[in-house]
C-alpha positions, 0 to 999 in steps of 0.5 A: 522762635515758634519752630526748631529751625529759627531755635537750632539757628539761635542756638549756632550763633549764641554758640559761635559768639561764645566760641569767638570771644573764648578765642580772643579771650585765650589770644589776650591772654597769651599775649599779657603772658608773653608781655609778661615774661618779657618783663621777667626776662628783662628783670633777671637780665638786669639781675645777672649783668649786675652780679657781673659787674659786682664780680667785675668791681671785686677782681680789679679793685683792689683799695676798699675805699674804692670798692665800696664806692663802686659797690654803692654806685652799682646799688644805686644804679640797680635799684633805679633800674628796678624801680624804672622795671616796676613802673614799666609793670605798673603801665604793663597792668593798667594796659593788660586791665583795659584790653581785659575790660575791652574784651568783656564790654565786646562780649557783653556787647555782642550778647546783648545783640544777639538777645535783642535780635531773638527778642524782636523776632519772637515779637 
């Protein structure tokens, strides 16, 4: 590190490593946000089809015995349904968390790398 070269030279890769892991950084994130709104999408699609099947149950049953049997049936079915979403949110985080801690050990990593080369050549 004794002349501007060497120096402008660690200054451009310490730069181009930090741009590289901000990329993949804003790639990860991307992805966890379009898993994620998938995930949103699948909750209000469950949300809607049972509104309808509740509208449904309403206009052709007629006995209330029955329609209260339909009712809690659809309850049931729906709250299962949520309950299977959230679990699937749940292993959805727990992915999301190790690609965010994969990315962070890789940078972490790669800093280091380049440190240790500035390290040994200066020495």
């Amino acid at each position: 590190m004794s002349d501007t070269t060497e120096n402008l030279e660690m200054l451009k890769d310490l730069g181009t490593t930090g741009f590289e892991n901000v990329r993949a950084l804003g790639e990860l994130n991307t992805r966890t946000w379009e898993k994620l709104i998938e995930q949103q999408m699948d909750g209000f699609g469950l949300w809607v089809n049972t509104g309808i099947d509740q509208v449904k149950l309403i206009t052709e049953i007629s006995d209330y015995a029955d329609l209260l049997q339909g009712q809690t049936a659809l309850s049931r079915q729906f709250g299962e349904s949520l309950n299977e979403k959230g679990h699937q949110v749940m292993a959805l985080s727990g992915e999301v968390g190790d690609e965010y801690r994969a990315w962070f050990e890789n940078g972490v990593n790669k800093l280091t790398g380049k440190v240790d080369e500035v390290a040994d050549a200066a020495a």
